[in-house]
C-alpha positions in Angstrom: -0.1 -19.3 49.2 -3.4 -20.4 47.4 -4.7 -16.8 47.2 -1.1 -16.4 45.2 -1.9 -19.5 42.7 -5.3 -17.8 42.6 -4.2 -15.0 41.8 -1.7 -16.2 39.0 -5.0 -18.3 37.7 -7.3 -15.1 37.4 -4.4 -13.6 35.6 -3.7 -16.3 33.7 -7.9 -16.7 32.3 -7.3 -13.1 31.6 -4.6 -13.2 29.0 -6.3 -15.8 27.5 -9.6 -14.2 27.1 -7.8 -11.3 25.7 -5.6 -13.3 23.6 -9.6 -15.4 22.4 -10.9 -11.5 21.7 -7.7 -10.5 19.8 -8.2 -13.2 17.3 -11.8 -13.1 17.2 -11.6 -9.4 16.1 -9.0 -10.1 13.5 -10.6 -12.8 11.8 -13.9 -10.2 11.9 -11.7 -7.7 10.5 -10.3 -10.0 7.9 -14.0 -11.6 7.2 -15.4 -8.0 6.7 -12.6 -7.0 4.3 -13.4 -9.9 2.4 -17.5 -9.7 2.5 -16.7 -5.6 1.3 -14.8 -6.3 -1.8 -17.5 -6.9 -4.0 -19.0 -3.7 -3.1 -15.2 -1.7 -3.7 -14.9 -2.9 -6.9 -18.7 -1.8 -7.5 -17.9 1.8 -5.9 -14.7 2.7 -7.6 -16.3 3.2 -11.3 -18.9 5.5 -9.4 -16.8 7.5 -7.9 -14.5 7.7 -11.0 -17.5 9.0 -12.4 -17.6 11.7 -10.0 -14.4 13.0 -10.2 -14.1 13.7 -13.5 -17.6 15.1 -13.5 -16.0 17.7 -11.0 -12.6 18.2 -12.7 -14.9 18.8 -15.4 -16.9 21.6 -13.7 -14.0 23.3 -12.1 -12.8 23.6 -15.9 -15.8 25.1 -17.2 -15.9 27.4 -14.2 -12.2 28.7 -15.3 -13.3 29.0 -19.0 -16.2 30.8 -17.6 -14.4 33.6 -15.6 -11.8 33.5 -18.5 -14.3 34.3 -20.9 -15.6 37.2 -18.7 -12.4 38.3 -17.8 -10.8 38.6 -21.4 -12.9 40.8 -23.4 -12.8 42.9 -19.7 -9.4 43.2 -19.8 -9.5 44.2 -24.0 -12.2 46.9 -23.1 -10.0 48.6 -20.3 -7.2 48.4 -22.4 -9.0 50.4 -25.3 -10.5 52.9 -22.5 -7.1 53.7 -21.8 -5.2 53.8 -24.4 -5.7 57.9 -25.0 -4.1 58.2 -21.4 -0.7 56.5 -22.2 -0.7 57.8 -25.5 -1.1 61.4 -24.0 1.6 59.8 -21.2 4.0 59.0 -23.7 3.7 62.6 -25.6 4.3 64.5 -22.9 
């Protein structure tokens, strides 16, 4: 019988050293969010900063192929414009 009630004490020192470590890490958690916020609020115009740098880029890499791709597309067109004409006679 006392191994039993030992038993159930060992158990019992257990759930209490887990329920001790449960709200330790909680209030760490909670302590950390609250120590980080300073540094979000510093972070969040840098990286604003960086995506619009890149939304910017990715645009000026689509006017850039546009720009190729255009006067491209005009100079084909010209080059064959004496096939469909002959197409269309015939």
């Amino acid at each position: 019988m006392l191994t039993l009630l030992a038993l159930a004490a060992m158990l019992f020192a257990g759930a209490i050293i887990m329920a001790v470590f449960t709200v330790v890490l909680t209030a760490l958690k909670f302590s950390l969010k609250i120590v980080l916020v300073p540094l979000k609020l510093l972070l969040v115009p840098l990286l604003a900063i960086l995506v619009i740098v890149k939304v910017v880029a990715v645009v000026v890499v689509v006017v850039f192929v546009a720009a190729i791709l255009i006067p491209l597309a005009i100079v084909i067109g010209l080059a064959a414009l004496p096939f469909v004409i002959a197409a269309t006679v015939s």
